[in-house]
Backbone and ligand atoms as CSV (ligand in chain L), in Angstrom:
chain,resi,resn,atom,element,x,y,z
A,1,UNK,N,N,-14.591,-19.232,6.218
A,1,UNK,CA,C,-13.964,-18.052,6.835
A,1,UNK,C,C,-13.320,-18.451,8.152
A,2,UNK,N,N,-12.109,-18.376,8.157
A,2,UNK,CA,C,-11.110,-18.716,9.314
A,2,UNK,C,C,-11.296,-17.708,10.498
A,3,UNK,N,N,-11.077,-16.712,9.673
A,3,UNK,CA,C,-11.267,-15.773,10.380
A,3,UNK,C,C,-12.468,-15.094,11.885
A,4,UNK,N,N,-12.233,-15.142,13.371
A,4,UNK,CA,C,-13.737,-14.376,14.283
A,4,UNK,C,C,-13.923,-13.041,13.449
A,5,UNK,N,N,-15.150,-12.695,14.222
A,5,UNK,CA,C,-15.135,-11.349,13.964
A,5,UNK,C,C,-14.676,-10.070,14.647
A,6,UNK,N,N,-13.783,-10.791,16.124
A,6,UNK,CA,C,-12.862,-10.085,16.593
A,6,UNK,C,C,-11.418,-9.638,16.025
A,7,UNK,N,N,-11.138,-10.510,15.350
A,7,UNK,CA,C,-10.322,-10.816,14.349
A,7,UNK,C,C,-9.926,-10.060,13.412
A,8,UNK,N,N,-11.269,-9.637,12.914
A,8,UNK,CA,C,-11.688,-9.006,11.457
A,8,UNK,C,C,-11.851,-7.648,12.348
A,9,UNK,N,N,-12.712,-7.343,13.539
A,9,UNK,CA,C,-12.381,-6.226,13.996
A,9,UNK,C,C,-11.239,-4.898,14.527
A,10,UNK,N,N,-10.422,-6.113,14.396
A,10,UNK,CA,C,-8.817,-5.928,14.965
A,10,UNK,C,C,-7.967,-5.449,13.589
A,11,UNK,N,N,-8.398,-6.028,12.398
A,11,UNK,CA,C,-7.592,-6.102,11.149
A,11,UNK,C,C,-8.536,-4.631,10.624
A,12,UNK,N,N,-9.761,-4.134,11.427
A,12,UNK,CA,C,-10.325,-3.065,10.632
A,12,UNK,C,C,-9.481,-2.058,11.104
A,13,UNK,N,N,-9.328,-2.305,12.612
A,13,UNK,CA,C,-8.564,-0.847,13.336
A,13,UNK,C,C,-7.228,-1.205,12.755
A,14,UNK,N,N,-6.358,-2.002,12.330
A,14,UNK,CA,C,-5.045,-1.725,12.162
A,14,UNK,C,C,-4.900,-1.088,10.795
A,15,UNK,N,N,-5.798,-1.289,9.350
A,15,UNK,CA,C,-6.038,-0.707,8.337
A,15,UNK,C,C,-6.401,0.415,8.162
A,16,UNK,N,N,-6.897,0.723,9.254
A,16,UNK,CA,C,-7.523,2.669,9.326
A,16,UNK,C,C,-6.957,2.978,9.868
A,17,UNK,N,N,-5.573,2.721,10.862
A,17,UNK,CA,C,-5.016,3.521,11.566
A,17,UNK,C,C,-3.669,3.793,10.252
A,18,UNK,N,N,-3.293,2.744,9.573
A,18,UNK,CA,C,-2.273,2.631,8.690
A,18,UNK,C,C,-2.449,3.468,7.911
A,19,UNK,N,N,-3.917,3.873,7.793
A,19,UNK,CA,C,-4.323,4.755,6.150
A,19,UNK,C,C,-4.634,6.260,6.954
A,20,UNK,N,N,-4.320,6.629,7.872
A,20,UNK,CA,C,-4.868,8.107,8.540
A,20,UNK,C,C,-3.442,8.087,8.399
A,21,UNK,N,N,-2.156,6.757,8.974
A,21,UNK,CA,C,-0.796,7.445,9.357
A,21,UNK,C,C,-0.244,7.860,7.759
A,22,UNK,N,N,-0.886,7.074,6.704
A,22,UNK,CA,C,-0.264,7.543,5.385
A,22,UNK,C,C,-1.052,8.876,5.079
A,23,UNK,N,N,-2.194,9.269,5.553
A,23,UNK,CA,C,-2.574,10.113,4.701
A,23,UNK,C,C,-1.765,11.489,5.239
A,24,UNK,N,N,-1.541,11.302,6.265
A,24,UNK,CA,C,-0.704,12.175,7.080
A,24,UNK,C,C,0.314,12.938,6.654
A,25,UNK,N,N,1.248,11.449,6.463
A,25,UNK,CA,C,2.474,11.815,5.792
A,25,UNK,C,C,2.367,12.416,4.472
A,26,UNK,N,N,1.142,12.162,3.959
A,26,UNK,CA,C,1.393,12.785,2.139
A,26,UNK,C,C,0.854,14.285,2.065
A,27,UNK,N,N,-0.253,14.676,3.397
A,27,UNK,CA,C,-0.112,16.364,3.527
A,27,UNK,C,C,1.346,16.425,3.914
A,28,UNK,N,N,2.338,16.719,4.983
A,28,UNK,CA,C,3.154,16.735,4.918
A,28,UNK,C,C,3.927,16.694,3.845
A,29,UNK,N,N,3.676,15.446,2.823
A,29,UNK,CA,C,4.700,15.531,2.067
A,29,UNK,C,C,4.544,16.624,0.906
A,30,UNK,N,N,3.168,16.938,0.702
A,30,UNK,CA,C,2.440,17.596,-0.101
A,30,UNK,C,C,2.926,19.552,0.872
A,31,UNK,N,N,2.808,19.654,1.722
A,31,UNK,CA,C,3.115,21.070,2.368
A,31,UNK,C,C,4.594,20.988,2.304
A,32,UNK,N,N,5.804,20.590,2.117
A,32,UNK,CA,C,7.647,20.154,1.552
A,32,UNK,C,C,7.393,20.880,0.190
A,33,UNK,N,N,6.621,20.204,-0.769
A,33,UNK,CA,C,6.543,20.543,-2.167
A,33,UNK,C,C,6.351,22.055,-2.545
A,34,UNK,N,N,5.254,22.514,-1.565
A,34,UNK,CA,C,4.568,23.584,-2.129
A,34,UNK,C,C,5.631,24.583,-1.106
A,35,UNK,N,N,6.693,24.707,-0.466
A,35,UNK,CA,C,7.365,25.199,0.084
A,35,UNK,C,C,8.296,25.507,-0.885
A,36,UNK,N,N,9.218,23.735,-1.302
A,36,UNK,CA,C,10.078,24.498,-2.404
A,36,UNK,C,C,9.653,24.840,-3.663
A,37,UNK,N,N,8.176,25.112,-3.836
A,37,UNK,CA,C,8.252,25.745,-5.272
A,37,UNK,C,C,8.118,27.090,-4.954
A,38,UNK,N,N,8.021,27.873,-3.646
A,38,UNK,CA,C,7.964,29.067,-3.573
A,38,UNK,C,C,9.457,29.603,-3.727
A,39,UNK,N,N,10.616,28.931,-3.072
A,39,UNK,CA,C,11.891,28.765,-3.107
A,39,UNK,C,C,12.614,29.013,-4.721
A,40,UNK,N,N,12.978,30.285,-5.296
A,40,UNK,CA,C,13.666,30.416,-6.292
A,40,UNK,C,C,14.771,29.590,-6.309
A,41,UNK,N,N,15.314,28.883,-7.279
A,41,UNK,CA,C,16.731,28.497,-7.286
A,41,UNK,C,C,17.396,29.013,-8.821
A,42,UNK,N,N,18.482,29.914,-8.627
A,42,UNK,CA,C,18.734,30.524,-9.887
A,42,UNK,C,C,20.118,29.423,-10.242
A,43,UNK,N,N,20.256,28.709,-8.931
A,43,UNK,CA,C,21.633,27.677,-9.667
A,43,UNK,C,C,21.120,26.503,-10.163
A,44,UNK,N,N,21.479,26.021,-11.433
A,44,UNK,CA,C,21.008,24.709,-12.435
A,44,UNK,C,C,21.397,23.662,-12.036
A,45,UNK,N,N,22.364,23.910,-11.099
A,45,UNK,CA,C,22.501,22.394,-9.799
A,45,UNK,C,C,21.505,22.270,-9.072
A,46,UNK,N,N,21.313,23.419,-8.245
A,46,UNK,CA,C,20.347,23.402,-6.947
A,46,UNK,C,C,19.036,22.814,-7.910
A,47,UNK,N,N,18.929,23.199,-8.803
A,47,UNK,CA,C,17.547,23.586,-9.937
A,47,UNK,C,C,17.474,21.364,-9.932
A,48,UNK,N,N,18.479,20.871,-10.746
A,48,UNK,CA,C,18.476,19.942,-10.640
A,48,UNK,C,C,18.066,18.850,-9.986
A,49,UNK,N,N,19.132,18.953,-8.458
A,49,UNK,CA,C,18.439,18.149,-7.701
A,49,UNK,C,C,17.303,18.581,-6.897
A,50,UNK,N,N,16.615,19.647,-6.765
A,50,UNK,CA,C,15.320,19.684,-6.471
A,50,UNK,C,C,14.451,19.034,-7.740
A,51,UNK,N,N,14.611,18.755,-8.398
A,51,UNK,CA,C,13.776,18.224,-9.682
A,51,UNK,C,C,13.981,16.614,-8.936
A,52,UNK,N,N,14.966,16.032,-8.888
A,52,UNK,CA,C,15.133,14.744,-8.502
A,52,UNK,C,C,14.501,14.632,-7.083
A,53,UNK,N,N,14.831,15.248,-6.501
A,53,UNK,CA,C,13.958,15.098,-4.902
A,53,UNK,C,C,12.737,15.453,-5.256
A,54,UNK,N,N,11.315,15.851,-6.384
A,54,UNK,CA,C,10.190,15.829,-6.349
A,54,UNK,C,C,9.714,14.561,-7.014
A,55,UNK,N,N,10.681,14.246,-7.985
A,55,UNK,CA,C,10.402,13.048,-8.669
A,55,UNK,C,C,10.456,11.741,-7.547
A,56,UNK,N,N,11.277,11.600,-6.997
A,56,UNK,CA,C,11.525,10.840,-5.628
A,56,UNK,C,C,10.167,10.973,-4.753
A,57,UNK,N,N,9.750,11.987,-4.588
A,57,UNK,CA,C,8.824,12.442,-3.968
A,57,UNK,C,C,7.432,11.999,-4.187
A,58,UNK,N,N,7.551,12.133,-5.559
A,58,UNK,CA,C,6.090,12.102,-6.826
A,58,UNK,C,C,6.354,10.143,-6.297
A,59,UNK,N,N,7.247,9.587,-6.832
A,59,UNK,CA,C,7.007,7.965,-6.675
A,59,UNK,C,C,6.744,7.713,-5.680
A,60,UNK,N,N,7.029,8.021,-4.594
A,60,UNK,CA,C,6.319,7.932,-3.364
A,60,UNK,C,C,4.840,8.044,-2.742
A,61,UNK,N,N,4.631,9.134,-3.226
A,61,UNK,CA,C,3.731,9.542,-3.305
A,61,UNK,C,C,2.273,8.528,-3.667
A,62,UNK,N,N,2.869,7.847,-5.346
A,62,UNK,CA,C,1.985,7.147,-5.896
A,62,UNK,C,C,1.761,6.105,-5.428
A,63,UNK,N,N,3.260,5.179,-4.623
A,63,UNK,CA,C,3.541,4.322,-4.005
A,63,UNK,C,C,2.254,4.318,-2.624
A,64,UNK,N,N,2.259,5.244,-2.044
A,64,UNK,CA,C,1.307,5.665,-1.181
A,64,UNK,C,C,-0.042,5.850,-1.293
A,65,UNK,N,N,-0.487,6.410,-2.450
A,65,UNK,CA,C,-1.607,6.360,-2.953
A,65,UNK,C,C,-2.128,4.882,-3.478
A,66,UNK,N,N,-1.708,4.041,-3.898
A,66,UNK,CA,C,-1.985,2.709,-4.735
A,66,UNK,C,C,-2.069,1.738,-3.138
A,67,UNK,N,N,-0.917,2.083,-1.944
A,67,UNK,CA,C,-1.087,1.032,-1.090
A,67,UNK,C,C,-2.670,1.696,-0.090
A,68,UNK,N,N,-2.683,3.107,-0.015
A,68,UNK,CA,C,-4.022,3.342,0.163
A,68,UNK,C,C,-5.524,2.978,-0.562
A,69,UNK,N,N,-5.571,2.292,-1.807
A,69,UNK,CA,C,-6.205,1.824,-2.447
A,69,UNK,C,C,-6.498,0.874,-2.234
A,70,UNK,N,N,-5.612,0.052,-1.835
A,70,UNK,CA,C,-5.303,-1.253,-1.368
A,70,UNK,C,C,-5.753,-1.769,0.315
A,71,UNK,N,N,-5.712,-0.465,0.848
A,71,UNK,CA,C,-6.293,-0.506,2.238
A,71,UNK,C,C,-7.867,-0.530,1.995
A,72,UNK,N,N,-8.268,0.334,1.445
A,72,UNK,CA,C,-10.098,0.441,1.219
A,72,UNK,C,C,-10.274,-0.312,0.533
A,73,UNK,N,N,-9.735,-1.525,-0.076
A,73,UNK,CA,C,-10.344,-2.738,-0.922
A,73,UNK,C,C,-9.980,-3.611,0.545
A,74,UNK,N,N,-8.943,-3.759,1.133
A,74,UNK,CA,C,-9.122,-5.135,1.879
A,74,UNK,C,C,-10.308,-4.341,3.168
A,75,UNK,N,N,-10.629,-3.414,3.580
A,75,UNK,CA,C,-11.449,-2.646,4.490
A,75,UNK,C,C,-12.599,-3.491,4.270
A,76,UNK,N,N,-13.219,-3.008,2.731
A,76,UNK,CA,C,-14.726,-3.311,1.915
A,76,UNK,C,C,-14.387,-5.130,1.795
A,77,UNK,N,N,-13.036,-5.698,2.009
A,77,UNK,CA,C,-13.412,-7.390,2.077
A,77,UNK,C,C,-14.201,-7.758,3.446
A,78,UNK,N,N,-13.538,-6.587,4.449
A,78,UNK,CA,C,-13.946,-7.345,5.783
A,78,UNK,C,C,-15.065,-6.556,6.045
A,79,UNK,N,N,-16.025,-5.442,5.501
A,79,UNK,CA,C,-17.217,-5.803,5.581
A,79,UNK,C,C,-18.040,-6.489,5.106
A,80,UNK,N,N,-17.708,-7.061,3.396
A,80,UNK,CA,C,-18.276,-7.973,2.844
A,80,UNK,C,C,-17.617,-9.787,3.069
A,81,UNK,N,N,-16.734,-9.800,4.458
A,81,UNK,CA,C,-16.408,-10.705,5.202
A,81,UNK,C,C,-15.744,-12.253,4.087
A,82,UNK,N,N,-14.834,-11.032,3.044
A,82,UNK,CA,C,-14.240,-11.797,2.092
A,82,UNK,C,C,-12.717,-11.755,2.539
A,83,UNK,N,N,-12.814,-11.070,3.690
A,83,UNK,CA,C,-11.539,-10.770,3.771
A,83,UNK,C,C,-10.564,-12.081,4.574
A,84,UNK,N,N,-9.513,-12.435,4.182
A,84,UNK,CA,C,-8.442,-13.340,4.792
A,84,UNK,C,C,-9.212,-15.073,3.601
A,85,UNK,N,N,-9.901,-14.707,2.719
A,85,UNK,CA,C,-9.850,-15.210,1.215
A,85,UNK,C,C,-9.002,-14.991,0.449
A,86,UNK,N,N,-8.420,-15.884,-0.240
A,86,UNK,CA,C,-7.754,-15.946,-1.163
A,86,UNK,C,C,-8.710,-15.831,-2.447
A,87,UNK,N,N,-8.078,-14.514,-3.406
A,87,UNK,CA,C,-8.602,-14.090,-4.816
A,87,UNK,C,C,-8.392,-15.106,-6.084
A,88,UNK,N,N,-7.519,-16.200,-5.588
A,88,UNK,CA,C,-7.431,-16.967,-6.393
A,88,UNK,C,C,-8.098,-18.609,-6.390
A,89,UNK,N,N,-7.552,-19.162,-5.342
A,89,UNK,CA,C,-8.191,-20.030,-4.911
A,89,UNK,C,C,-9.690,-20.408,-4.322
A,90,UNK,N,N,-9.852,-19.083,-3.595
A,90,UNK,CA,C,-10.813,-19.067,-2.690
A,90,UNK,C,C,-10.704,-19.906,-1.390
A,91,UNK,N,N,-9.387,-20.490,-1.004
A,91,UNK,CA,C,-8.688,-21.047,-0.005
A,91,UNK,C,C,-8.422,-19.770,1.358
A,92,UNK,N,N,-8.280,-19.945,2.593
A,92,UNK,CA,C,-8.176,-19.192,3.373
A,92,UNK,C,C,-6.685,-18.876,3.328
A,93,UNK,N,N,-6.146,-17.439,3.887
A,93,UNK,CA,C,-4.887,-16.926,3.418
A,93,UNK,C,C,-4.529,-16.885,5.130
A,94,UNK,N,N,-3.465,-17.289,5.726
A,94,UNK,CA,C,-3.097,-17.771,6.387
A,94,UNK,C,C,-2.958,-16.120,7.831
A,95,UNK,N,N,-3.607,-16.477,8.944
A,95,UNK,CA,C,-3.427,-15.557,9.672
A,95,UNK,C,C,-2.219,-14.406,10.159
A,96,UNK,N,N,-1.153,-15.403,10.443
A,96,UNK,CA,C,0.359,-15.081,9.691
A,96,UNK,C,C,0.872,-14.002,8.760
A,97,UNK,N,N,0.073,-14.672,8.120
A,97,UNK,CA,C,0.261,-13.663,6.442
A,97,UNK,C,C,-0.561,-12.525,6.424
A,98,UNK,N,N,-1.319,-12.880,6.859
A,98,UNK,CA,C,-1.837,-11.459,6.724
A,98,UNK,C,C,-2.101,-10.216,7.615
A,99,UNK,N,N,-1.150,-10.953,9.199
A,99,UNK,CA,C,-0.398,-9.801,10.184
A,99,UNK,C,C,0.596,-9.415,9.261
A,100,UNK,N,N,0.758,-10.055,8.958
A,100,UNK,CA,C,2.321,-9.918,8.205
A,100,UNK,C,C,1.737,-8.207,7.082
A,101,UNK,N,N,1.283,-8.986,5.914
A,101,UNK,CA,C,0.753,-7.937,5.105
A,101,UNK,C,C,-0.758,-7.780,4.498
A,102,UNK,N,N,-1.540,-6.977,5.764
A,102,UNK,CA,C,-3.129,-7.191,5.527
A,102,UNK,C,C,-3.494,-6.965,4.370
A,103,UNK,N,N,-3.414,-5.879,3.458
A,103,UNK,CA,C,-3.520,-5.727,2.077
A,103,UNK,C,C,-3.371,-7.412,1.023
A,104,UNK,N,N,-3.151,-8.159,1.532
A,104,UNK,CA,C,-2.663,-9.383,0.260
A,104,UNK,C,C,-3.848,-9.647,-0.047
A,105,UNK,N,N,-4.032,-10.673,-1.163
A,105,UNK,CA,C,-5.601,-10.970,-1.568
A,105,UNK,C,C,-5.385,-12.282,-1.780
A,106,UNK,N,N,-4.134,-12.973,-2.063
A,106,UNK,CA,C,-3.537,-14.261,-2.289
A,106,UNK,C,C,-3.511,-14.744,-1.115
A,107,UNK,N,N,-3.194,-16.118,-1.075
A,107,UNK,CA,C,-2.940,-16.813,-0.016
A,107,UNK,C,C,-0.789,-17.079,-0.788
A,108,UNK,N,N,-0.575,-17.948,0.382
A,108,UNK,CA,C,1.336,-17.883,0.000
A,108,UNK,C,C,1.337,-18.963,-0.906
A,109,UNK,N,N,0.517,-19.953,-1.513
A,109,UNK,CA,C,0.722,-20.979,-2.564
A,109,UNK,C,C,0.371,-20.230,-3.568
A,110,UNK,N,N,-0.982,-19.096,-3.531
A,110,UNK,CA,C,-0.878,-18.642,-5.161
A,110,UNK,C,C,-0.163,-17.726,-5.645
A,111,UNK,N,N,0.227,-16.503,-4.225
A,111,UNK,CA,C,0.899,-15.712,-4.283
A,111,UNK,C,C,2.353,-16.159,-5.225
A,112,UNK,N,N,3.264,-17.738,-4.389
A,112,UNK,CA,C,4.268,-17.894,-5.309
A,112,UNK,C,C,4.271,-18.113,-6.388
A,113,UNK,N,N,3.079,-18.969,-6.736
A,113,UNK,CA,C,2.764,-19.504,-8.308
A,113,UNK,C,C,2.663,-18.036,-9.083
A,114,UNK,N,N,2.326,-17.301,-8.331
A,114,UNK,CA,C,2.260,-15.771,-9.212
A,114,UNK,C,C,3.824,-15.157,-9.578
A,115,UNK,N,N,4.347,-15.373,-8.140
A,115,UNK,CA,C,5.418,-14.799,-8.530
A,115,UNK,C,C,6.630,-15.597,-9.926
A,116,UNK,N,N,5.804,-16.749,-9.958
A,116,UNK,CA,C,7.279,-17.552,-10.559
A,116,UNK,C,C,6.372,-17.528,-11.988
A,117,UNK,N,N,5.403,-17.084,-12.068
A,117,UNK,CA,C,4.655,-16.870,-13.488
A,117,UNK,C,C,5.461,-15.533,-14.216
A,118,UNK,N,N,5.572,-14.524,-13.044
A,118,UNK,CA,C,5.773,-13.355,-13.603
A,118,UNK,C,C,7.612,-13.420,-13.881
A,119,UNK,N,N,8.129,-14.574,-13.192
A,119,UNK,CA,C,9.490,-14.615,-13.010
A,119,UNK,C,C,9.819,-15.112,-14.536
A,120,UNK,N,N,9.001,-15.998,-15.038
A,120,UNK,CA,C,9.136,-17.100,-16.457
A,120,UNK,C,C,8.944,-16.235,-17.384
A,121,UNK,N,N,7.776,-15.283,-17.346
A,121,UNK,CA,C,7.455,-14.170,-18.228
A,121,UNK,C,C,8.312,-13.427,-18.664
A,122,UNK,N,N,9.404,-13.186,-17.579
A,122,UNK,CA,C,10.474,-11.538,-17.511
A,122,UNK,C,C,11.713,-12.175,-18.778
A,123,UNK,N,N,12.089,-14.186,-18.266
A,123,UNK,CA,C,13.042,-14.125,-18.965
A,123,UNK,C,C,12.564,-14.659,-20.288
L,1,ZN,ZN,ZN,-4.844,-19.270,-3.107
């Protein structure tokens, strides 16, 4: 473990502050929704793109929900002090990287080998 436990203390407050600022935004985004469904629209345009702006909305949404998932798994690494491990290797994932994006579970050698697996797969 590369990682102090000042370190790991620092990476707890920046993960809980990230996941209060998302949960935030999705009441918000969630009190938008329930606004325009009170909102009649009798025109099949208007009707339209409010359908596209919830769907927009809805992916977001999930987008938000899955990277919040992702916050309480790397949270539960750094109390079970797995955190800034690599899920693959079990190699340390580079401090860098994971200011960069605390959520990762890879380190950047398996991460690419992943990506160029999934790249070989597509074609
Ligand atoms: Zn690795």
């Amino acid at each position: 473990m590369a990682l102090t436990k000042k370190q790991l203390g620092d990476f707890e407050k920046q993960l809980s502050q990230w996941r209060s600022d998302l949960e935030e935004g999705q009441t918000e985004n969630m009190h938008t929704m329930h606004e325009q469904e009170q909102n009649a629209f009798p025109d099949p345009t208007d009707q339209a793109s409010m359908e596209t702006d919830r769907n927009f909305e809805l992916r977001i949404k999930d987008r938000e929900r899955k990277l919040i998932k992702k916050i309480d798994q790397a949270m539960i690494r750094i109390r079970d002090e797995e955190f800034g491990m690599c899920e693959s290797c079990g190699g340390d994932i580079s401090i860098k990287r994971l200011q960069a994006r605390p959520v990762t579970t890879l380190c950047i050698d398996c991460k690419t080998e992943q990506e160029q697996a999934e790249r070989t797969r597509r074609d």
